[in-house]
KOLBAMI-259143 format. One line per 2 residues: number of its first residue (from 0); their letters; for each residue y, x, z of N, C-alpha, C, O. Coordinates in steps of 0.001 Angstrom, whole numbers. Each point is the difference from the previous one (the first is absolute). Layout:
REM residues N
NUM) A) Y/X/Z/Y/X/Z/Y/X/Z/Y/X/Z; ...
REM end
This chain:
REM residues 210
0) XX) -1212/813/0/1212/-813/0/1259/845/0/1047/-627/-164; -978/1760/298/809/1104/-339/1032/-644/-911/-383/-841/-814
2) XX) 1821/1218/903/693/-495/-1163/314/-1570/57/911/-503/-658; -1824/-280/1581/441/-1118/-75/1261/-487/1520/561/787/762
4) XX) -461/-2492/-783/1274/-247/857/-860/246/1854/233/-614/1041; -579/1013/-1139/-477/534/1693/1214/225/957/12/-596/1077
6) XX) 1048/1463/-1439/937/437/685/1056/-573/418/406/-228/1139; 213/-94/-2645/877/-1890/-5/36/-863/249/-1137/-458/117
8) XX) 2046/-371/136/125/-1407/-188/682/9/-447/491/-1055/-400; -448/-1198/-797/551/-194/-981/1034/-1170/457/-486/-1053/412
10) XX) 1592/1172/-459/695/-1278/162/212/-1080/-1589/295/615/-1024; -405/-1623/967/160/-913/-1037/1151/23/-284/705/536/855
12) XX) -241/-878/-1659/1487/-606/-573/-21/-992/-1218/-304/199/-1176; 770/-1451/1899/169/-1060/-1134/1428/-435/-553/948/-363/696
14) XX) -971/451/-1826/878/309/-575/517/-2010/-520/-475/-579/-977; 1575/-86/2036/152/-874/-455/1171/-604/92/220/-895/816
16) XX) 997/1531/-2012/1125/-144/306/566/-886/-756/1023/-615/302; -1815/466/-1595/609/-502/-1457/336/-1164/249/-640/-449/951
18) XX) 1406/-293/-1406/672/-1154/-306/-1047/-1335/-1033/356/-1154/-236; -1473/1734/-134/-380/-890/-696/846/-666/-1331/-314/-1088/-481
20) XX) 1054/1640/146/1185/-616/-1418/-1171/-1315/-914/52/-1229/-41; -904/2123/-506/-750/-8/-1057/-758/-1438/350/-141/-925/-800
22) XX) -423/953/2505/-762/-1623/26/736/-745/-199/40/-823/-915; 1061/1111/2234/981/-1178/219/-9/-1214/790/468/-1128/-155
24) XX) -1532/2042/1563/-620/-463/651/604/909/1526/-714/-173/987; 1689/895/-836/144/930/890/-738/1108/459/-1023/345/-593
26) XX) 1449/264/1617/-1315/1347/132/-709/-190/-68/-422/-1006/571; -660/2070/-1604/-1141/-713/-43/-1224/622/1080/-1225/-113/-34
28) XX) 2159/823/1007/-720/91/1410/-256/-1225/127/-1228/39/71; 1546/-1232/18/-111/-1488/928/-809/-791/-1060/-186/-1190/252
30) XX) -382/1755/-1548/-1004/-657/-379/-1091/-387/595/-812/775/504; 702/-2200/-522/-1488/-597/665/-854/532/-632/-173/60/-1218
32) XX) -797/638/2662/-1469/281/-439/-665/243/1202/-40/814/922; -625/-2181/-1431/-1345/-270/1234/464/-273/1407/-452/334/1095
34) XX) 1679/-1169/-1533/331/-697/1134/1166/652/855/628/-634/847; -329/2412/-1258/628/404/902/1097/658/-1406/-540/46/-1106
36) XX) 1923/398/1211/648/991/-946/-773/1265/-365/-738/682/710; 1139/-512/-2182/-1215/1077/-315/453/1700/371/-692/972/-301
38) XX) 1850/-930/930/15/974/508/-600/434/976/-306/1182/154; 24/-2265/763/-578/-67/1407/-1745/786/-322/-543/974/521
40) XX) 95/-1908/-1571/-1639/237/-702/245/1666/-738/-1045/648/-65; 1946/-145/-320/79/1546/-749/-304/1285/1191/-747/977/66
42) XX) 2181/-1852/1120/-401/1152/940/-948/-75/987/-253/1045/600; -319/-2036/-304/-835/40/465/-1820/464/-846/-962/240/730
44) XX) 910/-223/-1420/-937/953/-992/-71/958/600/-1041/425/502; 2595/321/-410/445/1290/-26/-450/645/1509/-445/1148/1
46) XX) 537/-1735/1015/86/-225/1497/-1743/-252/-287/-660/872/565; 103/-1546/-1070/-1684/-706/584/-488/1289/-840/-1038/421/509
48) XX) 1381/242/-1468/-1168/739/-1049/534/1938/707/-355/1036/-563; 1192/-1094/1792/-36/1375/327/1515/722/360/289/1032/605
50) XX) 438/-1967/-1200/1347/987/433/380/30/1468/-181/-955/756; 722/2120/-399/319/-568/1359/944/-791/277/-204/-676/1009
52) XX) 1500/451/-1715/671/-1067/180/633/-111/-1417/-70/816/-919; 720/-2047/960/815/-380/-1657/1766/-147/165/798/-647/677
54) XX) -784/1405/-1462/1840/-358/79/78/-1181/-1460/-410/250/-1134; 912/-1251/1500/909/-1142/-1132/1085/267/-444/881/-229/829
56) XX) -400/739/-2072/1647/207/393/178/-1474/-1466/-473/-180/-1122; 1297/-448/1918/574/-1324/-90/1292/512/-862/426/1154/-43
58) XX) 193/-2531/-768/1101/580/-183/856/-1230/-564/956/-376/678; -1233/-233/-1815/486/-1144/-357/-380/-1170/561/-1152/-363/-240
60) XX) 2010/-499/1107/-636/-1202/1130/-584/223/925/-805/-760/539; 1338/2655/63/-1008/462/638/-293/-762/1373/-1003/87/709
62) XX) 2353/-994/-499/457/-750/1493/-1471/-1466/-371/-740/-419/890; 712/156/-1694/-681/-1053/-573/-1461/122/-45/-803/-899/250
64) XX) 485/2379/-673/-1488/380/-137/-674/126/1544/-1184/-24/336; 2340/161/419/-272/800/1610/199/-1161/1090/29/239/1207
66) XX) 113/-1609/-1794/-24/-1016/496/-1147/-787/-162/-629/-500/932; 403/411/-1931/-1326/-459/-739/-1553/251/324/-913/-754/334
68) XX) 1026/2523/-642/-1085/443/255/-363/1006/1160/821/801/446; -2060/-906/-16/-540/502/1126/15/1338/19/-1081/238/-540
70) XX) 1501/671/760/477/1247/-478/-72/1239/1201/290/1192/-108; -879/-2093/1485/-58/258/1147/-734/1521/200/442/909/704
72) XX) -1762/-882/-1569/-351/955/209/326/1298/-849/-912/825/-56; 1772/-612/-433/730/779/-1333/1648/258/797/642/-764/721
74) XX) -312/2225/-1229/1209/6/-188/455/-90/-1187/-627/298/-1016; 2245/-898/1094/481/-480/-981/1331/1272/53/673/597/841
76) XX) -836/-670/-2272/1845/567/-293/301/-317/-906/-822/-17/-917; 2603/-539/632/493/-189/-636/1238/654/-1016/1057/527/345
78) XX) -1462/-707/-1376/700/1281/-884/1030/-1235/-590/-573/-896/-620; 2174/786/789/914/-511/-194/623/578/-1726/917/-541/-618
80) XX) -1576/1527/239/315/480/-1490/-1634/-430/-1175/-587/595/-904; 440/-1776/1533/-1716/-228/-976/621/-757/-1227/-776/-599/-745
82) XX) 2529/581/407/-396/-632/-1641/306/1729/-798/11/90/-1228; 135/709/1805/-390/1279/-793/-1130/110/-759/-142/462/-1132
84) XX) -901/-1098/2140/-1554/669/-719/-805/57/540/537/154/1097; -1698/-146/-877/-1079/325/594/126/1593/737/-211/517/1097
86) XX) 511/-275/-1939/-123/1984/566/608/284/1718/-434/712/906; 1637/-1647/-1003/572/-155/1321/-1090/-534/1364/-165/593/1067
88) XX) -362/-1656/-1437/-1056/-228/530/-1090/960/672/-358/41/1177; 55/508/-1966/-397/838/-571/-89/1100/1223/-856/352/811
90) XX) 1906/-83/-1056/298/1520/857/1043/-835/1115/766/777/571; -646/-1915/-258/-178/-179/1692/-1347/-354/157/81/-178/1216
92) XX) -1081/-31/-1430/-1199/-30/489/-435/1214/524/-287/215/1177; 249/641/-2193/-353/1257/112/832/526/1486/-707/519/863
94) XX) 1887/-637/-656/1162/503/991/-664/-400/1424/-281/660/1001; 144/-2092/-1362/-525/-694/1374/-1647/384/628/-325/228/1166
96) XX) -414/-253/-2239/-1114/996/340/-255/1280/925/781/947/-91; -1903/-900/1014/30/950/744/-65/2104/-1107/-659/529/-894
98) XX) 1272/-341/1388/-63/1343/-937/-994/669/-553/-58/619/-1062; -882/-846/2069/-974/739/-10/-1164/-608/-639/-867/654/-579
100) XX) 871/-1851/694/-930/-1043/-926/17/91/-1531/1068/103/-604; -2322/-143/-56/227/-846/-1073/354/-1023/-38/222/-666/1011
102) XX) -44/185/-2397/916/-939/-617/-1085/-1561/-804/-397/186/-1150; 155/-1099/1608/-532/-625/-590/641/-1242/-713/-14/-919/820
104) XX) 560/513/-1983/1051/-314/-837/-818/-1307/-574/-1055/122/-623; 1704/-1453/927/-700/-1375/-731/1725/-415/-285/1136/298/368
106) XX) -1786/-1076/-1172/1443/-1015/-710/-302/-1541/596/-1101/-526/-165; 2179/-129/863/-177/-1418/907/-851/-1222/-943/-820/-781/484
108) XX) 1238/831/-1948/-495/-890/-455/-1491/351/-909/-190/-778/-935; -513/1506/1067/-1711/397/-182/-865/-1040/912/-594/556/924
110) XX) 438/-1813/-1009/-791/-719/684/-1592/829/-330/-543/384/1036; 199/-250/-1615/-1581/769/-161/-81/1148/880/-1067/608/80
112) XX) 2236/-191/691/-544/1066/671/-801/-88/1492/458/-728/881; -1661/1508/-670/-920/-246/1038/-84/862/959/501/1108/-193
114) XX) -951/-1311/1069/-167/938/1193/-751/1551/-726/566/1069/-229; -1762/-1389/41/-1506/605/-922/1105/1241/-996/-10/1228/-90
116) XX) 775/-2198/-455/746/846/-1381/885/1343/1422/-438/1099/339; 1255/-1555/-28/320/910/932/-772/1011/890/470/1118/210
118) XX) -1541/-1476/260/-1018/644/782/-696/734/-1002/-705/811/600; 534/-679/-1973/-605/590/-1109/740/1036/-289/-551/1096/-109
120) XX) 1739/-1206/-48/1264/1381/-115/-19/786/1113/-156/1198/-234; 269/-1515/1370/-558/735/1313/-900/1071/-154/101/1192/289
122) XX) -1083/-1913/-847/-1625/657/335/175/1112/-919/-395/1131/283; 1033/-1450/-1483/-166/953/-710/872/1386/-532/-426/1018/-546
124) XX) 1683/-1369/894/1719/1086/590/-976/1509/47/-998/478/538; 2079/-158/-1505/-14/1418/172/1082/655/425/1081/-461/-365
126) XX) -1083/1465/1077/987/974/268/1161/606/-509/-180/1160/-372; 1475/-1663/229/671/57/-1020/-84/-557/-1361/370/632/-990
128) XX) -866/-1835/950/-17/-590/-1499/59/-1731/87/-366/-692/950; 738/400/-1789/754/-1365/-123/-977/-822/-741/-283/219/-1177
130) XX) -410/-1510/2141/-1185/-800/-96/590/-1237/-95/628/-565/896; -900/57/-2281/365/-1400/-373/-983/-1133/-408/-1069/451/-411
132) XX) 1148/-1668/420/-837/-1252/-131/255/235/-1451/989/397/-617; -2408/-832/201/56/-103/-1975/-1059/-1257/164/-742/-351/917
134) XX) 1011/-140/-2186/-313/-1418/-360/-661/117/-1718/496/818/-774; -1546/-1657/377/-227/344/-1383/458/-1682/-68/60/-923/811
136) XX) 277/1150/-2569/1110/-1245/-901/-1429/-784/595/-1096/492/267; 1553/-1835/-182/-122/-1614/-134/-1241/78/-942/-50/990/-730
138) XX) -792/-1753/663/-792/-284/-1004/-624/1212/-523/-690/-267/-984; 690/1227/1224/-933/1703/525/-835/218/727/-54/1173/369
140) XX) -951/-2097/178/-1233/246/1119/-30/1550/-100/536/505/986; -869/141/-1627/-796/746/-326/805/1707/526/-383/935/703
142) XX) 1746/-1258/-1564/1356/639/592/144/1054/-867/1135/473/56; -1944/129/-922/-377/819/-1232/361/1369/941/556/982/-492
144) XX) -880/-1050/1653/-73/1856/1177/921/-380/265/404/-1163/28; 272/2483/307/948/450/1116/1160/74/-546/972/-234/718
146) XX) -727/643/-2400/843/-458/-640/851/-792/-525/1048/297/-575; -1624/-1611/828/551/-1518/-686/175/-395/1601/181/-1208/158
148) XX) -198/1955/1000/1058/-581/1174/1041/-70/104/546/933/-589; 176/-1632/1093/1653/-369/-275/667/171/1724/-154/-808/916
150) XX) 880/2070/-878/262/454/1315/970/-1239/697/716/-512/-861; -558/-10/2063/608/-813/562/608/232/1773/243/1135/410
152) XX) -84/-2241/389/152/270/1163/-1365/-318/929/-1072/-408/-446; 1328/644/1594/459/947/1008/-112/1850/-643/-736/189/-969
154) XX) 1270/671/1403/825/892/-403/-319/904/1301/690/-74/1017; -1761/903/-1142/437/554/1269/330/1557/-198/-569/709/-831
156) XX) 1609/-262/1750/825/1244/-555/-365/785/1001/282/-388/1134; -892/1492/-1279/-60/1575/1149/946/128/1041/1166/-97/-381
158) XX) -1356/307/1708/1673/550/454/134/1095/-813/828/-403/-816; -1065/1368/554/-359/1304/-611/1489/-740/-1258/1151/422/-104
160) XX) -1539/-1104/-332/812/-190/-1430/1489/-964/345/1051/142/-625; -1227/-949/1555/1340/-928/300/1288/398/-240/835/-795/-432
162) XX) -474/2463/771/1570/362/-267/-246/185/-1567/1013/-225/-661; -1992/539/24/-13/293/-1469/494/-1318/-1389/586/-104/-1078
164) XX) -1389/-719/2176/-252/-1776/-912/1120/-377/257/519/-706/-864; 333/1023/2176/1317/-981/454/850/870/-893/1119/-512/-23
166) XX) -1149/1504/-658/1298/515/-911/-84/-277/-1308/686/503/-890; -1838/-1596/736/199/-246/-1560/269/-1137/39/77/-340/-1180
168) XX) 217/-897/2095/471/-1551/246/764/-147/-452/749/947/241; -163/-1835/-1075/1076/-544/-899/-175/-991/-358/-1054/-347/-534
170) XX) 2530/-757/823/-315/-1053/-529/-922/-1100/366/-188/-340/1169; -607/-425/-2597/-784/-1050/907/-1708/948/63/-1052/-531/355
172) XX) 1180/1783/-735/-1643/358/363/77/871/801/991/700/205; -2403/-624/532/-78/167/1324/-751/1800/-663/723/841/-534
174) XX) -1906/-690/713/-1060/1001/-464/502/193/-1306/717/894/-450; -1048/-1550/101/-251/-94/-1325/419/1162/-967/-722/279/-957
176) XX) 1705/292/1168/107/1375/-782/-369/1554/316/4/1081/-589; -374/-1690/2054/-757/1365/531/-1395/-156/-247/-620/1063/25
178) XX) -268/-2423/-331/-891/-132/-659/-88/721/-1341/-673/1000/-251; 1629/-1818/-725/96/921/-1072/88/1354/-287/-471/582/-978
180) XX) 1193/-62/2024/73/1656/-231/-975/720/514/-35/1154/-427; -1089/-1556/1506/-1017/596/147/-1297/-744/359/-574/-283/1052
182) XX) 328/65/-2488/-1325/-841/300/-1226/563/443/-936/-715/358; 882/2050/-363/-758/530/249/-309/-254/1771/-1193/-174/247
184) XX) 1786/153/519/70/-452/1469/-222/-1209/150/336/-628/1005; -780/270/-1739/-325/-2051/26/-1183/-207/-11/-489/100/-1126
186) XX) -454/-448/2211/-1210/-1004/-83/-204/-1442/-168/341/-806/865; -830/515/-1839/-63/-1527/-722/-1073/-449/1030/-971/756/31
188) XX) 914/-2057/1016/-1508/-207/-66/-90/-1644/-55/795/-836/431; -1891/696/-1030/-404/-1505/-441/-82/-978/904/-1016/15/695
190) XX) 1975/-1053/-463/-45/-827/577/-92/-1499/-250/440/-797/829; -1048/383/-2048/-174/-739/-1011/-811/-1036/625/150/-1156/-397
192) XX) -1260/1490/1619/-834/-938/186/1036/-530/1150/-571/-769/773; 1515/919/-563/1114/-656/981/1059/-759/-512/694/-698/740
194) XX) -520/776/-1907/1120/-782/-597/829/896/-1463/-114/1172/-361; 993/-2391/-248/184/512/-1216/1007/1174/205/209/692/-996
196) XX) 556/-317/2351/1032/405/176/1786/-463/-472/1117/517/-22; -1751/-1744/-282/1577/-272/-997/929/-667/1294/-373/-698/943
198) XX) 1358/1070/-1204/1087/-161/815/1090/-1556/-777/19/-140/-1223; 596/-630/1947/721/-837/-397/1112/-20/-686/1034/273/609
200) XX) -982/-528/-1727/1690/548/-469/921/-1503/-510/1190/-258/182; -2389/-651/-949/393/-729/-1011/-752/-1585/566/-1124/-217/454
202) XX) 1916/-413/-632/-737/-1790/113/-1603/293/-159/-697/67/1013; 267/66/-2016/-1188/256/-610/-993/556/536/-1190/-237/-208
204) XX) 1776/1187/1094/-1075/646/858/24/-444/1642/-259/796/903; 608/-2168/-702/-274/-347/1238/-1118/-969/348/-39/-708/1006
206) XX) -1019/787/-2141/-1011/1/60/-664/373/875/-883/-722/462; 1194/2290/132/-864/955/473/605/-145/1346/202/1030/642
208) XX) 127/-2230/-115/160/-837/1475/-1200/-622/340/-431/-70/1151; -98/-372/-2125/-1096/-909/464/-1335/1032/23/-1104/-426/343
REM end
């Protein structure tokens, strides 16, 4: 087990500031799912599948989301600059995080995400390298390998790497270009028998409530 998270602990960070524009339905932290807001169901995944604790950082309706939902066992922070972008988010999560922890990174509106999916990135963390949930396309049983996976969230980042990833944030993406610039530090692993990974953006996909 050499090389693996033995030494660490991971704090969560849910990332749920957005405004929802696009439903038109408000944050879509306070989307119903399964009876409770689906932010409440993200971090708690995050909290049941291994982290030691979850930071929420709230941001649009954040007074509204923190009324609503049960949030009791989570810290919350609120980032007052969230129509910048995600990235802001972003890197107050990261801020509010214990230092020394890894980084375990979900987006509020991923209803498919599971305890199992989280506890699977755990098990498998390497030492300095950046372990992400991958998903194969829809209608792909099969998934054609390791190739035709489609990288997604939860996101979990090294402490080892956190000051590195927080200097490439801009804007509305979070990783995402420190992904790009070194993919080589990226472990894909299959989390397909847990869900499609798709996240909520559009009317169309609030399907993936029920």
């Amino acid at each position: 087990m050499e090389g693996r998270m033995q030494e660490r602990q991971t704090t969560g960070i849910v990332l749920a500031a957005g405004s929802g524009t696009r439903l038109g339905r408000g944050p879509k932290a306070l989307l119903p799912f399964r009876g409770r807001p689906l932010v409440e169901a993200v971090a708690g995944s995050l909290l049941d599948g291994g982290c030691r604790e979850v930071v929420v950082v709230l941001g649009s309706g954040a007074a509204e989301v923190a009324a609503a939902a049960e949030l009791g066992r989570f810290r919350t922070a609120v980032n007052p600059d969230w129509p910048s972008g995600m990235g802001s988010s972003f890197l107050l999560g990261l801020a509010a995080a214990d230092p020394a922890d890894h980084v375990m990174v979900a987006l509020a509106d991923q209803p498919g995400l599971t305890p199992e999916t989280v506890r699977r990135l755990l098990a498998v963390h390497h030492s300095g390298r950046i372990t992400a949930a991958a998903y194969r396309p829809q209608g792909d049983p099969d998934g054609g390998g390791q190739a035709r996976l489609r990288r997604g969230h939860p996101l979990l980042i090294d402490a080892e790497l956190r000051a590195a990833v927080a200097a490439t944030v801009a804007g509305d993406a979070g990783a995402r270009g420190f992904l790009r610039a070194h993919p080589d530090v990226v472990d894909e692993v299959d989390c397909s028998d847990q869900s499609t990974g798709e996240d909520i953006d559009t009317p169309d996909q609030l399907h993936l409530l029920r």
